[in-house]
C-alpha positions in Angstrom: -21.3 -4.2 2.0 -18.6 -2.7 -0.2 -16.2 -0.4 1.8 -17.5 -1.8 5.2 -14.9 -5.2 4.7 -12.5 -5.5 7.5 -9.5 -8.2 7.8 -11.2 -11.0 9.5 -13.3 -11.6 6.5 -10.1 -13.0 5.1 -9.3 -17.1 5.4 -6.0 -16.0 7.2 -4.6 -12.6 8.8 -1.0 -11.6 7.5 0.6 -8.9 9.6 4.2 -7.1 9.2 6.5 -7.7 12.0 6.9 -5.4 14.5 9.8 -4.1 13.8 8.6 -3.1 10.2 5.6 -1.8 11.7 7.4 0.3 14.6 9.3 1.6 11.6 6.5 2.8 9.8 5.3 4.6 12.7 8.1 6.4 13.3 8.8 7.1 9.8 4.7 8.7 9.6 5.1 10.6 12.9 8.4 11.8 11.3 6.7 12.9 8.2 3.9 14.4 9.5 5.7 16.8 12.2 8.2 17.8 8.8 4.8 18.4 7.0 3.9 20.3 10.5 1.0 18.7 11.3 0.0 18.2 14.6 0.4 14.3 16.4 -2.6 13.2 17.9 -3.9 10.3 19.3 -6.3 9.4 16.8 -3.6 10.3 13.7 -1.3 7.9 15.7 -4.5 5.2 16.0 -5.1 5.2 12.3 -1.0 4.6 11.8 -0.7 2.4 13.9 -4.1 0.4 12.6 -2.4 0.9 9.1 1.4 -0.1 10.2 0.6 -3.5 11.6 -0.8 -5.4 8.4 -0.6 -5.6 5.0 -3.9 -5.7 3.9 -5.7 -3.2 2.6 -8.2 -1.9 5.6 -11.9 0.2 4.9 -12.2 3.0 6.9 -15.0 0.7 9.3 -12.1 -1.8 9.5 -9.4 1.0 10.8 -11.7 2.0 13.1 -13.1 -1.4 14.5 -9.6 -2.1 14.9 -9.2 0.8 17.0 -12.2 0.8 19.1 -11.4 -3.6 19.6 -7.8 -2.4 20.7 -9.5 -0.1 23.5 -9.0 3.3 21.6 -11.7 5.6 21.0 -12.6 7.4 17.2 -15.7 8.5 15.4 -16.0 6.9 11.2 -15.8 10.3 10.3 -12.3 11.3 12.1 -11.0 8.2 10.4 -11.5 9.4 6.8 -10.4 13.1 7.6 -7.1 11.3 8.7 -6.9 9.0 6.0 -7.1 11.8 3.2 -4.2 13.4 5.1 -2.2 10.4 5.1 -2.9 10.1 1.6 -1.9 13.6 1.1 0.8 13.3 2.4 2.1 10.3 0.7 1.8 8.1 3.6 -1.0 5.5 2.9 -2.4 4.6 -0.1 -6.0 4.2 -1.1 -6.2 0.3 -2.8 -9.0 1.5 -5.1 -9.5 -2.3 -6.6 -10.8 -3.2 -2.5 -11.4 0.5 -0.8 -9.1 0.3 1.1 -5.9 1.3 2.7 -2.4 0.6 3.3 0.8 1.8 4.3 3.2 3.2 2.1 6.6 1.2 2.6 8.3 2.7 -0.2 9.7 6.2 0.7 10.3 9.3 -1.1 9.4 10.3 -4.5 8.6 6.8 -6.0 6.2 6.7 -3.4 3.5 7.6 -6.1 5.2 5.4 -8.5 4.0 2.2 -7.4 1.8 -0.8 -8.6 -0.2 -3.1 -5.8 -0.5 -6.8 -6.1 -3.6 -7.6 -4.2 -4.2 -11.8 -3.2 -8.2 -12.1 -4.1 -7.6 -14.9 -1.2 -6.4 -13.5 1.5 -6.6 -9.3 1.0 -2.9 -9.0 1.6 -1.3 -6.4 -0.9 2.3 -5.9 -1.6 3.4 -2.5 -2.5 6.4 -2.8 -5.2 7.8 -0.4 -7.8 7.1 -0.4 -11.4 9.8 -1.6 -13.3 11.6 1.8 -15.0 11.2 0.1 -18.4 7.4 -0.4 -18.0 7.2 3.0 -15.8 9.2 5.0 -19.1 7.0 3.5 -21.7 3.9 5.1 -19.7 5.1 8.3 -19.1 5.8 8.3 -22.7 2.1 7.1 -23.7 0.9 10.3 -21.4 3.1 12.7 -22.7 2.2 11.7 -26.4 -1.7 12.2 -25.5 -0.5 15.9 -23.2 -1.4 14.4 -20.0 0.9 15.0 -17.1 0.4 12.6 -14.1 0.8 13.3 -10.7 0.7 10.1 -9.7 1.4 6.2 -11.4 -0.5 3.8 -9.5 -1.3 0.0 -11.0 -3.4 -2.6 -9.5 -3.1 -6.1 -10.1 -5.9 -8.3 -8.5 -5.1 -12.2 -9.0 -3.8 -15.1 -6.4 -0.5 -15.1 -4.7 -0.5 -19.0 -3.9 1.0 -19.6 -7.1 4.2 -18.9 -6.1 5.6 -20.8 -9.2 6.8 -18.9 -11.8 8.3 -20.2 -15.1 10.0 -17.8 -16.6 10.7 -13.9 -15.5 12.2 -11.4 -16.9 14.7 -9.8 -15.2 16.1 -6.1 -15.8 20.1 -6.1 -15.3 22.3 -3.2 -14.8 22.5 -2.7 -18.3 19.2 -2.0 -19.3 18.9 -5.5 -20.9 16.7 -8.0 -19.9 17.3 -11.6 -19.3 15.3 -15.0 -18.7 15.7 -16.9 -15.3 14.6 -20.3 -14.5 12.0 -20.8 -12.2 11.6 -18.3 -9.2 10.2 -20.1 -5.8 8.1 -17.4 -3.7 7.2 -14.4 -6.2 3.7 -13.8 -6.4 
């Protein structure tokens, strides 16, 4: 049932460590006290159900990971939080597999990111668009008088192929370069 998919429908569970995750907690409690909204236990559930993996989690799946780590939260609390974690730039909603994650870039490029999603195993890494790619958008909106408030891109594929011939590579100067094979990128 779409929306209702939770993380041990995938073949393997990937989770951040728990340092990263500890971070990220800290960081959202930070945030949302600046933002001066209150911290309560099921805000911190919801966090803490986001912090801990990187895959993208429904709503059902935050909250049957709450309720199987002993906390207690109604479905509907845990879409009120989410759209004020979203808000607030905290999370973001994975539109490709309705779901969440945790924002892991901070500050302003924040809503400047794209989301490679594994089909395989749900994990989704969070990384910036390239400025070359991200300025020849912006351009493209502002010819057609549209003003974003947000650049999000979704790319849906496999990350086992962690082969890549060729990539191009932006240096320092602005021009780009060929490397040789790169082991691990997805």
């Amino acid at each position: 049932m779409k929306g209702r998919r939770s993380k041990e429908e995938y073949q393997t569970t990937t989770t951040v460590s728990l340092q990263e995750g500890k971070a990220f907690e800290d960081m959202a409690i930070d945030r949302l006290k600046e933002e001066n909204f209150r911290i309560t236990m099921p805000r911190v559930q919801v966090i803490r159900a986001l912090a801990h993996t990187n895959q993208a989690l429904s709503a059902y799946g935050i909250h049957e990971s709450i309720v199987r780590n002993g906390g207690r939260i109604d479905v509907v609390s845990v879409y009120r939080i989410l759209t004020t974690l979203t808000e607030v730039g905290l999370i973001h909603h994975i539109g490709i597999v309705d779901g969440y994650i945790a924002s892991r870039i901070p500050g302003k490029n924040s809503k400047k990111t794209q989301h490679l999603i594994c089909k395989d195993t749900g994990t989704v890494e969070e990384v910036e668009i390239p400025t070359a790619a991200l300025t020849a958008i912006e351009d493209q909106l502002k010819k057609n008088g549209f003003d974003p408030s947000q650049i999000k891109i979704e790319i849906l594929g496999h990350s086992g192929a962690k082969q890549i011939n060729k990539a191009l590579i932006e240096d320092k100067t602005g021009k780009t370069q060929t490397v040789g094979s790169m082991a691990g990128a997805h």
